[in-house]
C-alpha positions as CSV (number, residue, x, y, z in Angstrom):
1,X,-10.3,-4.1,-4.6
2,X,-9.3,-1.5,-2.0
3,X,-9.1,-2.5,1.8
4,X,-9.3,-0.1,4.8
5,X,-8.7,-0.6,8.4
6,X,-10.3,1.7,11.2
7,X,-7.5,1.9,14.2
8,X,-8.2,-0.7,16.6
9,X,-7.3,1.7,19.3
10,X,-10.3,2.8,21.3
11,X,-11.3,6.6,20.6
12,X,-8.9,6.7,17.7
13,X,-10.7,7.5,14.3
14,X,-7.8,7.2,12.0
15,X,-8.8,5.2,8.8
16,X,-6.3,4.1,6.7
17,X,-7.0,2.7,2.9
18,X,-4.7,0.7,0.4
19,X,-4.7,-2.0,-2.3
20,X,-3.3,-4.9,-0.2
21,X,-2.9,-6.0,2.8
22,X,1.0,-5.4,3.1
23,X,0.5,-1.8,1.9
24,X,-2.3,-1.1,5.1
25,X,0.0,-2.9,7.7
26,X,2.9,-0.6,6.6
27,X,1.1,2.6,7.2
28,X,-0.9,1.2,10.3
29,X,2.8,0.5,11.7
30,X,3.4,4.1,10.7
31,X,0.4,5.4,12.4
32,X,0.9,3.3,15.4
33,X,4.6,4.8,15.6
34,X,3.1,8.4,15.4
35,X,-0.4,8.8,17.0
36,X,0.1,5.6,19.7
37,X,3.6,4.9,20.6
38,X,3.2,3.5,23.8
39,X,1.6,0.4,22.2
40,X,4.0,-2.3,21.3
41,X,2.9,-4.4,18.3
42,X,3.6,-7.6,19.5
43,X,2.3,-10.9,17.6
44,X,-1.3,-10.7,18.9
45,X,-1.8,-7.1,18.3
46,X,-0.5,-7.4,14.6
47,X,-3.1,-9.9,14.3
48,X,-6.1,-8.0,15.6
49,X,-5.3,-5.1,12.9
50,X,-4.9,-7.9,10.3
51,X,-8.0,-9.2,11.5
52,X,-9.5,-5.8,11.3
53,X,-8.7,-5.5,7.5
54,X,-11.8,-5.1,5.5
55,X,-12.9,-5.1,1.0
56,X,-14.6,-1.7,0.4
């Protein structure tokens, strides 16, 4: 089943799909590097995009 995970960044409409959960937290790490470097993805914000991580 695929996932997807809208950017928990406020104003930020990047969507990003994949097959598991370890594939969407690697490119959410590389869209956080590119499109929001100034935020630092610490414990509790790794778990808020985990968290975010919907089935479609």
């Amino acid at each position: 089943m695929t996932k997807r995970l809208d950017c928990i960044i406020e104003g930020c409409h990047a969507s990003i799909e994949g097959e598991t959960e370890a594939e969407i937290m690697a490119q959410a790490q590389e869209h956080a590097a590119g499109a929001h470097p100034d935020v630092e993805l610490d414990d509790a914000t790794v778990e808020s995009i985990r968290s975010s991580i919907r089935d479609v």
